[in-house]
C-alpha positions in Angstrom: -8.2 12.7 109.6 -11.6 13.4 107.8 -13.2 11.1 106.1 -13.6 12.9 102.9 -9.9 13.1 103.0 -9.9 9.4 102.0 -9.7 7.0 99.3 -11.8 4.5 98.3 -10.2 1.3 99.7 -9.8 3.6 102.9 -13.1 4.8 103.3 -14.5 0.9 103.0 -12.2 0.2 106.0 -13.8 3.4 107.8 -16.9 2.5 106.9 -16.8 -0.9 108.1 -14.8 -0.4 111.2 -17.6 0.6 113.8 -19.3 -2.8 113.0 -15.8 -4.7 113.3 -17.0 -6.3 109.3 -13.8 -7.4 107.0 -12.5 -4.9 104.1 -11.0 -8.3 101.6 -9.2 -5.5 98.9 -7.8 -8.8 96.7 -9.3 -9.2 93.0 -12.3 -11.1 93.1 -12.4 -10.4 97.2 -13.0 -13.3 99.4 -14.8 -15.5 96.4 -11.2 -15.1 94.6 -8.2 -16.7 94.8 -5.7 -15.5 97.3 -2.5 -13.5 97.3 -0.5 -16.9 98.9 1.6 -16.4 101.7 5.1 -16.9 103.6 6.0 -19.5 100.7 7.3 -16.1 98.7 3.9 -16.3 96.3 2.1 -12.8 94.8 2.0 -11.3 98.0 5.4 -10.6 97.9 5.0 -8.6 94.9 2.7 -5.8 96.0 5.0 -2.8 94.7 2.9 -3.7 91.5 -1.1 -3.2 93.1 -2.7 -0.5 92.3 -4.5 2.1 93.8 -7.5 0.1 94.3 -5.6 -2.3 97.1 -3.4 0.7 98.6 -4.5 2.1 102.7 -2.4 4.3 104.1 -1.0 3.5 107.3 -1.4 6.5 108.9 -5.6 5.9 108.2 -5.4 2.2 109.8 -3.5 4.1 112.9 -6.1 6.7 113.1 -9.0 4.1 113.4 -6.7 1.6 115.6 -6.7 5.5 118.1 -10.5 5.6 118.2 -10.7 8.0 115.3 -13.9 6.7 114.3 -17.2 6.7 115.6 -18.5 3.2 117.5 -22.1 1.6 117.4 -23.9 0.8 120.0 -23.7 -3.0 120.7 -21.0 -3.6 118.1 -17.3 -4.1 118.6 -15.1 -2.5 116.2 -12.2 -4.1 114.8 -9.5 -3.2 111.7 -10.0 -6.3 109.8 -8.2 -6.0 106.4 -7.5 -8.2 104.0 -5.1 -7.9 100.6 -3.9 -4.2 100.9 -1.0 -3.0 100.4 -0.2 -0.8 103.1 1.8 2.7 102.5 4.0 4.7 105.1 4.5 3.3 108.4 2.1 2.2 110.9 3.5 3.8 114.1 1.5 2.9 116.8 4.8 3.6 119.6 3.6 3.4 123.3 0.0 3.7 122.2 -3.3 2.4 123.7 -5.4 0.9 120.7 -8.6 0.5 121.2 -9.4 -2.6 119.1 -8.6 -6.1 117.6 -6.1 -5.4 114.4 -6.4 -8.1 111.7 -4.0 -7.5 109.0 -4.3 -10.8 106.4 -1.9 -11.2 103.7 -0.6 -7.0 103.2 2.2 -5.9 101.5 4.0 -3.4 104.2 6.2 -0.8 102.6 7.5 -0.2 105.3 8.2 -1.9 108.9 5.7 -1.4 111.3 6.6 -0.1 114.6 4.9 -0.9 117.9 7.3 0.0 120.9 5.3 -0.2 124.3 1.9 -0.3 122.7 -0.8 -1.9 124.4 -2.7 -4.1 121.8 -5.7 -6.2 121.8 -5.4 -9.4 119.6 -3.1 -8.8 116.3 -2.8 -10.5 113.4 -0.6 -10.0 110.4 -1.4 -13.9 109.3 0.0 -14.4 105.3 1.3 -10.6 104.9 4.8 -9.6 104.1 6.5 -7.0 106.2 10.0 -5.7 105.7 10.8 -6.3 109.7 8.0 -5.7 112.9 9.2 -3.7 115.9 7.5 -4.7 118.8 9.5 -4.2 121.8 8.1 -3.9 125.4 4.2 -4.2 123.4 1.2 -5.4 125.8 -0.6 -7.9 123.2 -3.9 -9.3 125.1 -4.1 -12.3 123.6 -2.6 -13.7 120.8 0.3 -12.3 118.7 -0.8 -14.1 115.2 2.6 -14.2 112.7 1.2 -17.4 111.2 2.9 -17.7 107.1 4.1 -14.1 107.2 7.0 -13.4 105.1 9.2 -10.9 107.3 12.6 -9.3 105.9 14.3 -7.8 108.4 13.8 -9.5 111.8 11.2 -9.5 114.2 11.8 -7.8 117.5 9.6 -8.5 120.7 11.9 -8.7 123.4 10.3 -7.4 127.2 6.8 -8.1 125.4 3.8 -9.6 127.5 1.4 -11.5 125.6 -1.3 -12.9 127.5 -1.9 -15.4 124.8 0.6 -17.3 122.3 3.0 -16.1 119.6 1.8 -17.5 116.3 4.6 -18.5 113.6 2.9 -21.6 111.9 4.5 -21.2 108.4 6.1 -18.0 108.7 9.6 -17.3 107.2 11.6 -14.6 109.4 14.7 -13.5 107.6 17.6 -11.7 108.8 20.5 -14.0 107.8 23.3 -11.6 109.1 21.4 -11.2 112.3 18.6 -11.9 115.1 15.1 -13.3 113.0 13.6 -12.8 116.0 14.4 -11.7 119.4 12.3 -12.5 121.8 14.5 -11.6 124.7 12.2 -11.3 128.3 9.2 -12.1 126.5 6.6 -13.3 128.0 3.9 -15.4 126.5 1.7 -18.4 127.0 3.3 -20.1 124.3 5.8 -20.2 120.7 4.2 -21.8 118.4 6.2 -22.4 115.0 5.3 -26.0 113.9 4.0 -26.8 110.3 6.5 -25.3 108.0 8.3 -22.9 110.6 11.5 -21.4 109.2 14.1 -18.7 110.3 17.0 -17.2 108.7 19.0 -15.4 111.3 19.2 -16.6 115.3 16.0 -17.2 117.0 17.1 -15.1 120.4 14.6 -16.2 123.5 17.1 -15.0 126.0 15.6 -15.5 130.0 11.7 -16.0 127.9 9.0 -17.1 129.9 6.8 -19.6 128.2 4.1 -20.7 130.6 2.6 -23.5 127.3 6.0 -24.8 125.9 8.2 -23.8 123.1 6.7 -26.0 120.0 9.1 -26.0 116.9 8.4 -29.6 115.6 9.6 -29.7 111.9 10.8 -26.1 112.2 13.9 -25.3 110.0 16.5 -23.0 111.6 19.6 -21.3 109.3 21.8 -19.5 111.3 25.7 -21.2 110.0 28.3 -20.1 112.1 26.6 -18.7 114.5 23.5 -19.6 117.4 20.4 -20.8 115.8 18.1 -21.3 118.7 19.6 -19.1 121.5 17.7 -19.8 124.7 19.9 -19.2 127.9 17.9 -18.9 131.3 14.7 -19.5 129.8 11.6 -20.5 131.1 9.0 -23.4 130.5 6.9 -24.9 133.2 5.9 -27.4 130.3 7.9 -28.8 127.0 10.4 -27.7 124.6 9.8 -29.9 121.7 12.5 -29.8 118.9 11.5 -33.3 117.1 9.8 -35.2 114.1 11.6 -33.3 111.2 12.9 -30.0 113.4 16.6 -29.0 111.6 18.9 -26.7 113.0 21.9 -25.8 110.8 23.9 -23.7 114.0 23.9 -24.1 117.7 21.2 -24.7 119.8 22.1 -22.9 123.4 19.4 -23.7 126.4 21.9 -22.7 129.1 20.6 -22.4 132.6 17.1 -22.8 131.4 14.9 -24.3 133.2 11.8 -26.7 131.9 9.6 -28.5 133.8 8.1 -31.1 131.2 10.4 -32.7 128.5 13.4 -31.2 126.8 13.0 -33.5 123.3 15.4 -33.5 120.1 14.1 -36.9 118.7 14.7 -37.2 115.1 15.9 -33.8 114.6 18.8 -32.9 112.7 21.7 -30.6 114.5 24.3 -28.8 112.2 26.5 -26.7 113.8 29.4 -25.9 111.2 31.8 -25.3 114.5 31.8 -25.9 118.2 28.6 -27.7 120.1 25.5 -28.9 118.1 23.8 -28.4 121.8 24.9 -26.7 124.8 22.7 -27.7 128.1 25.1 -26.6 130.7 23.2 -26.1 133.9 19.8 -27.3 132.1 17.1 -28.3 134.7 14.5 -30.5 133.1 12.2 -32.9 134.0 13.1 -35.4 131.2 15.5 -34.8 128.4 15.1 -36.9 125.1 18.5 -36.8 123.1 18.1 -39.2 119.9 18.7 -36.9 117.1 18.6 -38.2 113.3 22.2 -36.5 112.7 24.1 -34.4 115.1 27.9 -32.9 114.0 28.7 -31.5 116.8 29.0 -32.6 120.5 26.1 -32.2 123.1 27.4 -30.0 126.4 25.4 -31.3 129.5 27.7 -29.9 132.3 26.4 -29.1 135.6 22.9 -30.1 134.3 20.2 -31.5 136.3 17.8 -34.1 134.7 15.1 -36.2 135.6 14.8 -38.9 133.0 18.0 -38.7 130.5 17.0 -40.5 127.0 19.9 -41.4 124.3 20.3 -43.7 121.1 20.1 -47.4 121.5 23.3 -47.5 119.9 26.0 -45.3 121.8 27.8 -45.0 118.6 24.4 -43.0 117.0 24.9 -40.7 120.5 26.8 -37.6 119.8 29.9 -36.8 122.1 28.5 -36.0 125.6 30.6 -33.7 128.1 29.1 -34.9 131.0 31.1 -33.6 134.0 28.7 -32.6 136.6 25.5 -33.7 135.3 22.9 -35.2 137.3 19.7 -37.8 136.8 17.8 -39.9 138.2 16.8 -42.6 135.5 18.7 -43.2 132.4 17.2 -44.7 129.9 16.6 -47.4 127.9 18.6 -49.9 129.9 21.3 -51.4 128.8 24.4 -53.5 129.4 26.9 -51.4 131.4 29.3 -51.6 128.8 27.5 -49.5 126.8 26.8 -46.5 129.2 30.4 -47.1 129.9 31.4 -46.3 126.1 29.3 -43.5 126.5 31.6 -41.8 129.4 34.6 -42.6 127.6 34.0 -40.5 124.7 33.3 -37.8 126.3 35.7 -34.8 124.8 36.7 -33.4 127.8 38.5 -36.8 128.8 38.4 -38.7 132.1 36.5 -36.8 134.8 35.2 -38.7 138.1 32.0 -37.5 138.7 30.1 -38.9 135.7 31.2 -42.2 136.8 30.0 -42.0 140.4 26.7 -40.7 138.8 26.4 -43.9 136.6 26.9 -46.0 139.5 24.9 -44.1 141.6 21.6 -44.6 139.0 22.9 -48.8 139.2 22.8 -48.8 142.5 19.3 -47.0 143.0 18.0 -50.1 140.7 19.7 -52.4 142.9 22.3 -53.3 140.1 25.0 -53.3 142.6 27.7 -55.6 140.6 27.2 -53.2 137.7 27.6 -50.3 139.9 31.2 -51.9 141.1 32.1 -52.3 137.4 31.5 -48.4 136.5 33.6 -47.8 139.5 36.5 -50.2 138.9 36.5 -48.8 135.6 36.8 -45.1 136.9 39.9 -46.1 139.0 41.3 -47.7 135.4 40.8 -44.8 133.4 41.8 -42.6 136.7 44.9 -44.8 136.2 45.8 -43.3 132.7 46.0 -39.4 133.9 48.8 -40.5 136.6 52.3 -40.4 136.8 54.1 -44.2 136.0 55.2 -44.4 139.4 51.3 -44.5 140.7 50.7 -46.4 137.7 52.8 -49.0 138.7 51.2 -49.4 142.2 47.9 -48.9 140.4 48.0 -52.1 138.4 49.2 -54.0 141.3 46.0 -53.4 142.9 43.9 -53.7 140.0 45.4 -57.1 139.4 45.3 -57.9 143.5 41.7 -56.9 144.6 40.1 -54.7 141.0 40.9 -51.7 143.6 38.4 -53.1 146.7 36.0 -53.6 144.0 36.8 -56.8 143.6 37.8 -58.6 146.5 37.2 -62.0 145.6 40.6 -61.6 143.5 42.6 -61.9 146.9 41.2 -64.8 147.9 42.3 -66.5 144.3 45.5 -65.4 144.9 45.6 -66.5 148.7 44.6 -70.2 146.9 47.0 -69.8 144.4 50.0 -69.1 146.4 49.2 -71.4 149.3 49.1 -74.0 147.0 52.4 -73.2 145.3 54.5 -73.4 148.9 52.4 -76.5 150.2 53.7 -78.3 147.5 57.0 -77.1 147.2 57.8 -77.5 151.3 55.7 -80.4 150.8 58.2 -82.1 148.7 61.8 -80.2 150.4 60.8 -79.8 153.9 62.4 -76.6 155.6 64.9 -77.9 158.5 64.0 -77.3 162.2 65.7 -74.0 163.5 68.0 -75.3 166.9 67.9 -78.0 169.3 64.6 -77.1 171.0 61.6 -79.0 170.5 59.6 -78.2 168.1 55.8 -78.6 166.5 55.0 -81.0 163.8 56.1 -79.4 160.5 53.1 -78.9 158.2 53.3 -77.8 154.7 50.4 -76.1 154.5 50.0 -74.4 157.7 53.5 -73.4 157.3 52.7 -71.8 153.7 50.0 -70.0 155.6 52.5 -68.5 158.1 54.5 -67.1 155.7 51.5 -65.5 153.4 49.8 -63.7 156.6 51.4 -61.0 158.5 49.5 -60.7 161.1 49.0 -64.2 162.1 51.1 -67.0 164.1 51.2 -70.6 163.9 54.4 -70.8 165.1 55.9 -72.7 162.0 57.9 -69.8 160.4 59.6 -69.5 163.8 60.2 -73.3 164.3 61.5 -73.8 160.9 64.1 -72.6 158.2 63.8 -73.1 154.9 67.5 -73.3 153.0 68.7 -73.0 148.9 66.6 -72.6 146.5 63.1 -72.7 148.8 64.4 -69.6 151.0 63.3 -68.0 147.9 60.0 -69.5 147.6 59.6 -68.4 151.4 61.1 -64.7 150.4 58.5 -64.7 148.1 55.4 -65.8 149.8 56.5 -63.5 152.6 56.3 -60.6 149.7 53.3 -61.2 148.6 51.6 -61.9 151.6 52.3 -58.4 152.6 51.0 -57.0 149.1 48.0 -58.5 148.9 47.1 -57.4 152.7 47.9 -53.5 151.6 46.0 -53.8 148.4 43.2 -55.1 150.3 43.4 -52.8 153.0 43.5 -49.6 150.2 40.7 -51.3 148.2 38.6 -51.8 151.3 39.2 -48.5 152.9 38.4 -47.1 149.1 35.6 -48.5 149.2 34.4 -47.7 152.4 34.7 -44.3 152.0 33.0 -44.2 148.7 30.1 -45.3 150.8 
């Protein structure tokens, strides 16, 4: 391209290119008032500008391919501002030479970038209808900051050395992917301040070495996945808080995070299934106190470090917790309440999130509460068997609390030794034969009857007759009882340990 083939607006851009100076095409130029931005203001109407605000593409490719002749000591850069921007700019598996800095253009057409290698672009405050940048090489930052993209927003496999920029941008592609960001990788997402996507936000297996930040973003996807994040990867934060709304699933399955995982105050829509799905998350802290939550929170198989919910377990949304593992939770409460946590979890009774309760009380030295989450797993246990073990489930409860409470034998050891003392205390049994025989004692005789395995020789000296032969029947009966409870408690308990 010549440039005596070019237009005025065009040759301003050429003109200015080698000395890396700003081309502003909008009426008034940077002393004037500007175009607006992702909010849907006059940039979106550039089909009306005229002639006087319209570059090719085709030119702004030319100079981005070294078209141009450089200065000495000067770095070139496209730097454009208000321009509406004809034909596409194709720039696939190209080596530009330059910084592009597109600011608040009107595309005509979506600009594709497949497996080019960039320096730092910007297409702050323009409107494009979509951006293809698949397997692109940005070297530094990928600036998207209030752009107003119909269409979607592809940069899956991309590397950018610095951060991908969405601070007030609107991505929309309601029937589809807003952006996929599949295998990127990038220092950081940045879509705070005003952040909003129409259309799933796909960051499939990213890598994110500064965090994921989409405080007070808004993500529409109904239906469907809003934030679509399996197996990726932060060695920092993902913070989805203070004002973030997502009206569809959030998915961070398998991912992996090394700071906080944090949903505080945010508002979780889903209209069907999970509002959150964490299965096999690894994070270093996990903070789950969202403002409003419709659907349940999947945390199966997930391994946290610090686990944060509501004060009130009634504010917490359903948890399926079967398999998840942590070290603290927190804030601490009474047992009862992590305990009406577990039960409403959807997937019913499952063991293991009891033992990992326990486990946490223990570790704090909270030992009694510790036996309470486990007596209560072997009530709930209790509800999922047949009557039959039912049956022999209450006795123990009622014996021993299942081992757990052992204490409740030796009530009933009082109880019932008390009962035939005073009963053989007031009918003494008659001595069995003509032999001689010990001194009858009411109590020790009670004892005899209660404890199988021991002999004071009063059971076998006397007989008890009528009505008393079935106290005697009785104690013998329960004696027996409580010393299997016990024994299934203890060994229970025993082998938990």
């Amino acid at each position: 391209m010549r440039p005596d083939d070019l237009t005025g607006p065009e040759l301003r851009l050429w003109e200015a290119f080698a000395a890396g100076d700003e081309v502003d095409l909008r009426p008034g130029g940077a002393d004037g008032e500007t175009d607006g931005g992702a909010d849907g203001g006059p940039v979106m109407d550039g089909r009306g500008w005229g002639p006087e605000r319209q570059v090719r593409a085709s030119v702004i490719r030319s100079l981005l391919l070294g078209a141009a002749d450089s200065v000495s000591g000067e770095t070139p850069m496209v730097h454009l501002v208000g321009a509406r921007v004809s034909g596409k700019l194709r720039l696939v598996f190209a080596e530009v030479c330059c910084v592009l800095w597109l600011e608040e253009c009107w595309f005509e057409e979506a600009p594709q970038l497949y497996g080019a290698k960039l320096r730092v672009t910007s297409f702050g405050g323009s409107y494009l209808p979509g951006l293809g940048m698949g397997a692109t090489t940005v070297d530094g930052n990928l600036d998207l900051m209030n752009c107003r993209v119909q269409g979607g927003v592809t940069v899956h496999d991309a590397r950018i050395s610095g951060s991908l920029l969405l601070q007030g941008a609107h991505l929309s592609h309601a029937d589809g992917v807003a952006l996929n960001a599949t295998r990127v990788e990038t220092k950081g997402i940045v879509g705070t301040e005003g952040f909003r996507a129409d259309g799933e936000l796909r960051l499939f297996q990213a890598r994110l070495g500064e965090g994921l930040r989409l405080r007070g973003a808004t993500l529409r996807h109904p239906g469907g996945e809003a934030l679509s994040a399996t197996g990726i990867q932060v060695p920092t934060d993902i913070d989805c808080d203070e004002g973030f709304r997502a009206a569809g699933a959030i998915t961070l399955t398998s991912a992996t995070v090394g700071g906080t995982v944090s949903f505080d105050a945010a508002s979780l829509t889903p209209t069907r299934g999970n509002a959150l799905s964490c299965a096999h998350l690894q994070a270093g802290e996990l903070l789950l106190r969202p403002a409003r939550a419709t659907g349940g929170v999947d945390l199966r198989h997930a391994a946290i470090g610090v686990l944060r919910l509501h004060d009130d377990p009634h504010q917490q949304p359903p948890l399926r917790l079967d398999g998840l593992v942590y070290r603290s939770l927190e804030p601490h409460h009474p047992v009862d309440h992590h305990l009406e946590l577990l039960s409403r979890d959807p997937d019913g009774y499952r063991p293991q999130p009891y033992q990992q309760l326990a486990t946490v009380h223990q570790s704090i030295g909270q030992d009694r509460d510790a036996r309470t989450v486990l007596l209560t797993r072997q009530r709930r246990r209790r509800t999922t068997l047949p009557w039959y073990v039912r049956a022999w489930g209450y006795v123990q409860d009622a014996t021993v609390g299942y081992g757990y409470l052992p204490e409740r034998a030796a009530v009933w050891l009082l109880a019932l030794l008390a009962t035939g003392a005073t009963v053989f205390g007031l009918y003494r049994p008659h001595p069995l034969g003509d032999t001689p025989h010990p001194v009858f004692h009411p109590v020790m005789y009670s004892l005899d009857l209660l404890l199988p395995v021991v002999d004071f020789g009063q059971e076998r000296a006397f007989q008890p007759t009528g009505p008393t032969q079935w106290i005697a029947w009785l104690l013998i009966g329960a004696g027996w009882l409580l010393a299997t409870a016990l024994a299934a408690g203890v060994t229970r308990v025993l082998s938990r340990q």
